[in-house]
C-alpha positions as CSV (number, residue, x, y, z in Angstrom):
1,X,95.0,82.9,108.4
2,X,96.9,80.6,106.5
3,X,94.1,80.5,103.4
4,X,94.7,84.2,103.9
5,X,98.8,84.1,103.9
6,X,98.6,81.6,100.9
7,X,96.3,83.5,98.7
8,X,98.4,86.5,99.2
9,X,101.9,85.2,98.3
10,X,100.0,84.0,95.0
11,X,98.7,87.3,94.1
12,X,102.5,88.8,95.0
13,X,103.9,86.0,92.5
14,X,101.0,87.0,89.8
15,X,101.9,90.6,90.1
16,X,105.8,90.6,90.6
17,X,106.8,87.1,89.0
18,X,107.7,87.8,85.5
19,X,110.5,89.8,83.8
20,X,114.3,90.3,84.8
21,X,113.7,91.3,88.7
22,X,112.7,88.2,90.6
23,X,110.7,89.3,93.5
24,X,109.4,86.9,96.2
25,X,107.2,87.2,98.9
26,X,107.6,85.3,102.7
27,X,104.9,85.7,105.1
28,X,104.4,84.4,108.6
29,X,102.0,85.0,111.4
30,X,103.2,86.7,114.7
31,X,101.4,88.0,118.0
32,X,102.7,91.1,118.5
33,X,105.3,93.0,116.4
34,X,107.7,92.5,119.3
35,X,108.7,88.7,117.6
36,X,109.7,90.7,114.1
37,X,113.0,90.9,113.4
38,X,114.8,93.8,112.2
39,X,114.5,93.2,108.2
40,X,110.7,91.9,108.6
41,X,107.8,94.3,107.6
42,X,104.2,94.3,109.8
43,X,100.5,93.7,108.2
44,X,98.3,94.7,111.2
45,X,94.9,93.5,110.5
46,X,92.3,95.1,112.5
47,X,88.6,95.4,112.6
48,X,86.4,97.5,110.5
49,X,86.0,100.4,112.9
50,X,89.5,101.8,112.7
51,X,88.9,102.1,109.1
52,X,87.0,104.9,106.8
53,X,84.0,103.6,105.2
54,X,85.5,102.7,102.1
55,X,88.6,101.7,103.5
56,X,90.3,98.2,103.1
57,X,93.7,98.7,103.7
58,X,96.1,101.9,104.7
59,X,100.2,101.9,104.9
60,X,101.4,103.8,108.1
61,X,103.8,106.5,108.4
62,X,102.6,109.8,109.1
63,X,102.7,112.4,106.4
64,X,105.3,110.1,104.3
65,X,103.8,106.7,104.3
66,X,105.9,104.8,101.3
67,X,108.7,103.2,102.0
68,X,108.2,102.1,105.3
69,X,107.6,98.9,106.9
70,X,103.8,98.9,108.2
71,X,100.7,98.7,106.9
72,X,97.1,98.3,108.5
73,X,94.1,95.6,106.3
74,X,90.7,95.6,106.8
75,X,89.6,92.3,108.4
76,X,85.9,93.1,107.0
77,X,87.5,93.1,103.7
78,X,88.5,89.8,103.9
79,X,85.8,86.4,103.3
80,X,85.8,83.2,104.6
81,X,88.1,81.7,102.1
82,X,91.0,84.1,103.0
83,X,90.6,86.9,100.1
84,X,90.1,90.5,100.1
85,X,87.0,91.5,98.2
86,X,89.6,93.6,96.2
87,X,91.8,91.2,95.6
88,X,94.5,94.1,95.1
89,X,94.1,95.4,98.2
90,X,97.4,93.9,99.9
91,X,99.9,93.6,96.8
92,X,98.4,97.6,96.6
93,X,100.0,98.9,99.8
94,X,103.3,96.7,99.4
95,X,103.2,99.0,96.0
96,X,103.1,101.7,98.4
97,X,106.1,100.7,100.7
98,X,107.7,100.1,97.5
99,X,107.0,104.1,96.9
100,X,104.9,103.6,94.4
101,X,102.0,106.2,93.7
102,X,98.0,105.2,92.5
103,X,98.1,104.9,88.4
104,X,95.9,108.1,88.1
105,X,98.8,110.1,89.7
106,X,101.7,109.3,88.7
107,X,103.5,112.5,88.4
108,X,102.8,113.5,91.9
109,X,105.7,114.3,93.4
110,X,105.6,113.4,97.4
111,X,108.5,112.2,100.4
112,X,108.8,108.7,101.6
113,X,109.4,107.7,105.1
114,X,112.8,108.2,105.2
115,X,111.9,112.3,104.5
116,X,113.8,111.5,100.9
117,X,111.7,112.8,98.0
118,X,109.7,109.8,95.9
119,X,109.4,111.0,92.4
120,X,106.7,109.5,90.2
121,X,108.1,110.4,87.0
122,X,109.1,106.3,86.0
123,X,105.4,105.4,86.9
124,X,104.1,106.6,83.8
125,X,100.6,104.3,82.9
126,X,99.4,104.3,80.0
127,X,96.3,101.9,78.4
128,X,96.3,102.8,75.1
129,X,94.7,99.8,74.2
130,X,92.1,100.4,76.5
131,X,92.3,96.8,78.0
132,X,90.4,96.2,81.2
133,X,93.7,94.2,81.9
134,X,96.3,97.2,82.1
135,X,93.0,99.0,84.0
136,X,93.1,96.6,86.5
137,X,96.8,97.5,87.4
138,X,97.5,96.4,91.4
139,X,98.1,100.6,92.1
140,X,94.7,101.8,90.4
141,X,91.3,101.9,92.6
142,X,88.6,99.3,91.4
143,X,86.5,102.9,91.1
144,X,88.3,104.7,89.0
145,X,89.2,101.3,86.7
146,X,85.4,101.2,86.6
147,X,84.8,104.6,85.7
148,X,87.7,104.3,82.9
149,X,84.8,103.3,80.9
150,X,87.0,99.8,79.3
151,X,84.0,97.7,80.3
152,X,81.5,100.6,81.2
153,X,79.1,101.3,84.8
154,X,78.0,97.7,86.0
155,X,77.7,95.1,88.4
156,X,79.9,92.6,85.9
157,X,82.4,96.1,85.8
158,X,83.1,96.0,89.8
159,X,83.3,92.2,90.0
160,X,85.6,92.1,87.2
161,X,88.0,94.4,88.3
162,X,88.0,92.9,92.5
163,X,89.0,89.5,90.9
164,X,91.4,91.0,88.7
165,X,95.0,92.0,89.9
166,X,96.9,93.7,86.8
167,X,101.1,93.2,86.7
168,X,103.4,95.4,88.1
169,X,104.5,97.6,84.7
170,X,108.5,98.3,83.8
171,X,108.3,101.7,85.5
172,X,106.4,100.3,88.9
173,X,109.0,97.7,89.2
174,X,112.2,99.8,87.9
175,X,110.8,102.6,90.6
176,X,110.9,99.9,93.4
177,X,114.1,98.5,92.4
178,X,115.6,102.3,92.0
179,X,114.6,103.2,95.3
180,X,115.6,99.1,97.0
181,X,119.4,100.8,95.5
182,X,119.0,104.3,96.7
183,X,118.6,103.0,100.3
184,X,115.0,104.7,100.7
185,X,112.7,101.5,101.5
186,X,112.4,99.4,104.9
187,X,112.1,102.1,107.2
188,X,111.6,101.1,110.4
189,X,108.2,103.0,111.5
190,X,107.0,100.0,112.9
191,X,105.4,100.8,116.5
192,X,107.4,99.0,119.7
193,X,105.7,98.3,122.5
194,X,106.7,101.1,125.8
């Protein structure tokens, strides 16, 4: 757990770390989500089963699930040495409580946990230099980065774009900032114990 922890508030920093918003990321482990306090988000990690196939990670929330606080990771989709296969696969659902959208939908138009709308119209992505780097964007699938064709159908293709976790782009981070001011992230749809 604490590989795990480490790796992960290294991949935030590589994501979020540069430009004018300075975004930092403090983890901890707890037992039950009884010991959070009232501004702390959860990361559940569970086994395999409660997952889809294809599943590593999922945030929670009902129909609206960005903006809220709780998010469930795949523990089969994590090694030995405390990282996801997909190394995006955490920083990918804090894009979601962030109320960010995937890359290859960005003008979907959708309601975060709060019931407020999320527009996707600052989340523009473009590659037009056709860079495996801007492909690998932390909110884009390792699939569909694949199937983008920058470094064509392979074996080299998938294991490139798992290891690779592109940075947060001006509208991802102006969107997540936008909606930190507009009062529509941290909702509390984190599960107490009856």
């Amino acid at each position: 757990m604490k590989k795990f922890m480490a790796n992960q508030v290294k991949e935030f920093e590589n994501v979020f770390g540069q430009g004018n918003v300075n975004a930092q990321m403090l983890i901890r482990e707890v037992k039950s989500a009884d010991q959070l306090n009232d501004f702390e988000s959860l990361i559940d990690i569970q086994a395999g089963n409660k997952f889809e196939k294809t599943k590593d990670g999922k945030t929670i929330g009902g129909d609206a699930q960005m903006g809220g606080k709780f998010l469930r990771l795949n523990s089969e989709s994590i090694d030995e040495k405390g990282n996801f296969i997909d190394k995006k696969t955490l920083i990918h659902e804090i894009g979601h409580t962030g109320g960010l959208y995937h890359t290859f939908e960005p003008k979907k138009e959708g309601k975060l946990a709060n019931g407020k709308p999320a527009p996707g119209a600052m989340q523009s992505f473009y590659n037009s230099s056709n860079s495996p780097y801007v492909e690998a964007n932390f909110m884009n699938y390792t699939s569909n980065a694949v199937d983008a064709g920058t470094l064509g159908p392979s074996v080299n293709a998938v294991r490139f774009f798992n290891n690779t976790v592109g940075k947060a782009t001006q509208g991802q981070v102006q969107t997540i900032v936008t909606n930190l001011y507009n009062g529509n992230l941290n909702y509390n749809n984190i599960p107490k114990k009856k």
